[in-house]
C-alpha positions in Angstrom: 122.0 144.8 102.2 120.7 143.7 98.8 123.9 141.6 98.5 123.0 139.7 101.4 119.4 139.1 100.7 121.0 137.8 97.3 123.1 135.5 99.1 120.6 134.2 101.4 118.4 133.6 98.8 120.9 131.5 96.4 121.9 129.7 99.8 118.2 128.7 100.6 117.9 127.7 96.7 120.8 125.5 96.9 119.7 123.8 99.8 116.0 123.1 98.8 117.0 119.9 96.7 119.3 118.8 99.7 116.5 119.0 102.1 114.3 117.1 99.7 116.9 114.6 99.3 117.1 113.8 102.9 113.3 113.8 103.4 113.0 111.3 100.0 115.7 109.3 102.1 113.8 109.5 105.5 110.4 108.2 103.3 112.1 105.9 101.4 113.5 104.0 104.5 110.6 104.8 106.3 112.6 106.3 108.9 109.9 107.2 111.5 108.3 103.8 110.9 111.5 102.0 111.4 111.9 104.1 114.4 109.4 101.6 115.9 111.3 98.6 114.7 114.4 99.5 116.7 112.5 100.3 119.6 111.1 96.7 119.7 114.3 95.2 119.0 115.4 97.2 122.1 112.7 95.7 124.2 113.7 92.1 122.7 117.3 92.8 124.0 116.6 94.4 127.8 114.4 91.7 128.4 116.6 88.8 127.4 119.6 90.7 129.2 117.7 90.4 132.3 115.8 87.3 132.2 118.2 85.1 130.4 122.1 86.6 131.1 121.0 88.6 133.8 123.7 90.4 133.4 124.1 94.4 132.9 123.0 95.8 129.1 126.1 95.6 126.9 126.1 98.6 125.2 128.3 97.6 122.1 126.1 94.5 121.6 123.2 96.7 121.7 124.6 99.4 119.5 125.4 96.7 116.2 122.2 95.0 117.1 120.1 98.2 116.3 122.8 99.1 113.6 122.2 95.9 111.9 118.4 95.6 112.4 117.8 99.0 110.8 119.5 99.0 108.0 117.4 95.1 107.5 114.3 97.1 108.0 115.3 100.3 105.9 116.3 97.5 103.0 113.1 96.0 103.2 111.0 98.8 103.3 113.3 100.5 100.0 112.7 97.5 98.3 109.1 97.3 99.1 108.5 100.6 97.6 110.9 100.0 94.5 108.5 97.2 93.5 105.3 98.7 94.4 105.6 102.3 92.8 102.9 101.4 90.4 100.4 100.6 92.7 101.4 103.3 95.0 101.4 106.3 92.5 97.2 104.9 92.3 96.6 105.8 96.0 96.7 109.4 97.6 98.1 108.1 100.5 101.9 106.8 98.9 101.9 109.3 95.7 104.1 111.3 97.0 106.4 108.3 97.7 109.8 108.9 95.8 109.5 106.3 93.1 106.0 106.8 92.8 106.7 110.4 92.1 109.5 109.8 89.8 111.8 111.4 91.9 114.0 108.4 91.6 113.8 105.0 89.3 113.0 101.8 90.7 116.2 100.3 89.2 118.1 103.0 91.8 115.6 101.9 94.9 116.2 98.7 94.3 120.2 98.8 94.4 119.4 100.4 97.1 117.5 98.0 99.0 119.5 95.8 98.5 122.7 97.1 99.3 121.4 98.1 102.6 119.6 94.7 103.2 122.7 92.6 102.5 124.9 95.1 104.2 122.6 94.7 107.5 122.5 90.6 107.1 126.3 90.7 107.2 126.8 93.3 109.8 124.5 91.2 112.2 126.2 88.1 110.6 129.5 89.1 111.9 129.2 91.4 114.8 125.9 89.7 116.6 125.5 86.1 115.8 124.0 83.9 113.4 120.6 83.8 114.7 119.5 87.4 114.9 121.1 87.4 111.3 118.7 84.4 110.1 115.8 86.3 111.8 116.8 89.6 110.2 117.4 87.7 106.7 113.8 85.9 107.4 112.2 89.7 107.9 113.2 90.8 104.3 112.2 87.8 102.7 108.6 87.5 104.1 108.3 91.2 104.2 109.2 91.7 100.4 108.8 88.1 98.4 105.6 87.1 100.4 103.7 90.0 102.0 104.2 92.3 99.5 102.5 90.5 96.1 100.1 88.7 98.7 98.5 91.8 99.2 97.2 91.4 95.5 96.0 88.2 96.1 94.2 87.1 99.4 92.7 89.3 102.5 95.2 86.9 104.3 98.2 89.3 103.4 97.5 91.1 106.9 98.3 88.0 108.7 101.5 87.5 106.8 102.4 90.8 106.8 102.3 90.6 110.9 104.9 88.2 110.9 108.3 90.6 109.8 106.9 93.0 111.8 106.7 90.7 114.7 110.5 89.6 114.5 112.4 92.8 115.5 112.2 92.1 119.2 113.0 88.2 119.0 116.0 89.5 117.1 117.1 91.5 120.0 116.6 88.7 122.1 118.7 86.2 120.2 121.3 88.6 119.8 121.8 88.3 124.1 120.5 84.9 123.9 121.3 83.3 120.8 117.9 81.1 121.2 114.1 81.8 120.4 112.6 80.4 124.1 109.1 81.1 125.0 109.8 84.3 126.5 110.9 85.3 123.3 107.7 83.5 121.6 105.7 85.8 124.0 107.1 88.9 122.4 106.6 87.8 119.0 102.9 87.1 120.1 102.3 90.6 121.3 103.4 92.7 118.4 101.7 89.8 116.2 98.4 90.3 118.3 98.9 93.9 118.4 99.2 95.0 115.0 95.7 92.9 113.4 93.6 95.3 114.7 96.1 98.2 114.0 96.6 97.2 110.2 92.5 97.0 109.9 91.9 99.6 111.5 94.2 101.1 109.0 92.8 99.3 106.4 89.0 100.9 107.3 89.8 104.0 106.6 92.0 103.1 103.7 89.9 101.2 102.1 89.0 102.8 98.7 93.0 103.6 98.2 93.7 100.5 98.9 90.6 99.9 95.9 91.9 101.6 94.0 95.3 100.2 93.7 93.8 96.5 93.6 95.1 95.7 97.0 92.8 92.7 98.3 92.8 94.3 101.9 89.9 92.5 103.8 87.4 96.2 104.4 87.9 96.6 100.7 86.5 92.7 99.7 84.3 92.8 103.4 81.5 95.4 102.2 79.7 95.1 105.6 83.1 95.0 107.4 81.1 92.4 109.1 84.3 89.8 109.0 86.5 92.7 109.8 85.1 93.7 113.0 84.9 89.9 114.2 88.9 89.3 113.8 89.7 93.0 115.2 88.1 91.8 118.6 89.6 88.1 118.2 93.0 89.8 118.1 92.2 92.3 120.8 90.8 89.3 123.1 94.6 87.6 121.9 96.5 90.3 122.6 95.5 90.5 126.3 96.8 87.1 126.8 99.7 87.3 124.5 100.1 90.4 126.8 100.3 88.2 130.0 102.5 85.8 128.5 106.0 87.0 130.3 104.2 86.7 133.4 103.6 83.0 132.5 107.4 82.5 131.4 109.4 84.2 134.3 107.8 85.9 137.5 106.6 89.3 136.8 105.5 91.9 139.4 101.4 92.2 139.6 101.5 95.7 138.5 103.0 95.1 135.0 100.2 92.2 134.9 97.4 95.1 135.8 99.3 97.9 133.4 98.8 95.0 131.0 95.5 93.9 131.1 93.9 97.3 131.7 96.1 98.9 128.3 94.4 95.7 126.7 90.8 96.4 127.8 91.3 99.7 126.5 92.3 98.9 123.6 89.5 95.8 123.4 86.9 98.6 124.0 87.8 100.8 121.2 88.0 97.6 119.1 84.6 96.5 119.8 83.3 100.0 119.4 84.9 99.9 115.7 82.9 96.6 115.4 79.5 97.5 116.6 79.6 101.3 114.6 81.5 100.2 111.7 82.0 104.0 111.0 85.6 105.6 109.6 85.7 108.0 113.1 85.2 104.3 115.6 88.1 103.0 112.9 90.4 106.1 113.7 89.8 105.8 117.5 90.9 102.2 117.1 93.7 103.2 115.8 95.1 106.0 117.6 94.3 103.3 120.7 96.9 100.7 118.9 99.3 103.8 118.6 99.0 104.7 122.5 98.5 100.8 123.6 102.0 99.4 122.3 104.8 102.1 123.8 102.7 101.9 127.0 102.8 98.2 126.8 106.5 97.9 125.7 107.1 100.8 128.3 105.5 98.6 131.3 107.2 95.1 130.1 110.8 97.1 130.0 110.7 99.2 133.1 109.7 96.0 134.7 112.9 94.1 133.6 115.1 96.7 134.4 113.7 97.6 138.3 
């Protein structure tokens, strides 16, 4: 019996650097958050199959597309933490983060990053088409060269910063479509739209983390969060319409347009209640509303493609 507790003992010992391996992997890729990105590309992709083609999903397209698009995004997001480890080992929040923690060098992220970046490029390059592969390629370069030293520099980072993470679904579109049309504009505008008020509401309760590291996030220079609260209801007022905006394009059944529209006054509401308290608990309501609003929203747009 002893011999076996032994054994079980070395065993779990041997596979406690493993497992912290694989979750240094899953944070370095930001595997959950990336989780998001190929769930948007999905929606890009069902809606252009049935709008544009209207013909039945294909599979294998769909499969490289997601393929592709994630290791772009888990590049990206590598890369992003290879080059920020300084600044992140400053907040409470990222610490923890791999390189931050020393748990690997930022000259190993980095091959890594890019590796997986250029691998992705050229997968979409060669097994999707050459638009979805610009798009992808256009997501890491914002995303990494812009975004990321912006957010040093100007409160505008946010709104530059929106733009990679706006692209995943007009990359699943052009992989069926092989265009950018205003349908696929439309999805663009919602996840634009959608995360403003998601990254503030972030930012809110952030705020002296993102102080602390230097980060020019606008509740850090907005003491009153005055300006703050006046563009999380601009982009909760956008986000309705950019909601409504496949209706516009190609006919649309009213009850996705009243899913839509009532998600978004939801949402509005908990924006303006963030506005008029201006407290960290009406900024965390905010934000667990973005988190319910866009699967519901994406939820609604796909089922109604697809029925």
């Amino acid at each position: 019996m002893a011999s076996g507790v032994d054994n079980l003992s070395s065993f779990t010992a041997a596979e406690a650097p493993v497992r912290g391996r694989a979750a240094d992997f899953m944070e370095l890729t930001k595997a959950r958050l990336n989780m998001m990105v190929l769930i948007t590309t999905l929606i890009g992709f069902v809606v252009a199959s049935s709008s544009v083609t209207a013909a039945p999903l294909d599979w294998w397209l769909l499969m490289q597309t997601l393929i592709g698009t994630g290791l772009c995004a888990a590049g990206a997001s590598v890369l992003n933490q290879a080059w920020e480890y300084r600044l992140d080992a400053l907040m409470t929040r990222t610490a923890d983060r791999p390189v931050a923690a020393g748990r690997m060098s930022a000259t190993e992220a980095s091959l890594l990053g890019l590796v997986m970046s250029i691998v992705g490029f050229a997968y979409l390059l060669l097994s999707v088409n050459v638009l979805a592969a610009a798009l992808a390629g256009a997501t890491i370069v914002i995303y990494v060269l812009v975004y990321t030293p912006l957010k040093r520099v100007t409160t505008m980072n946010t709104l530059v910063g929106a733009i990679p993470g706006a692209i995943p679904p007009v990359i699943g579109y052009a992989a069926v479509a092989g265009k950018i049309d205003l349908e696929a504009i439309g999805l663009f505008a919602i996840l634009f739209c959608w995360q403003m008020p998601h990254f503030l509401a972030i930012a809110i309760l952030c705020r002296d983390d993102y102080a602390a590291a230097g980060y020019k996030m606008m509740p850090v220079v907005d003491a009153t969060l005055a300006r703050t609260s006046r563009w999380i209801v601009a982009f909760g007022v956008l986000l309705i319409a950019a909601s409504l905006m496949p209706a516009m394009v190609r006919h649309t059944s009213i009850l996705y347009m009243v899913v839509a529209v009532l998600l978004g006054g939801a949402f509005l509401a908990c924006g303006i209640r963030c506005a008029l308290l201006q407290t960290r608990p009406a900024a965390r309501l905010a934000f667990f509303a973005s988190i319910v609003y866009l699967p519901l929203a994406l939820a609604a747009l796909m089922i109604e493609r697809l029925v």
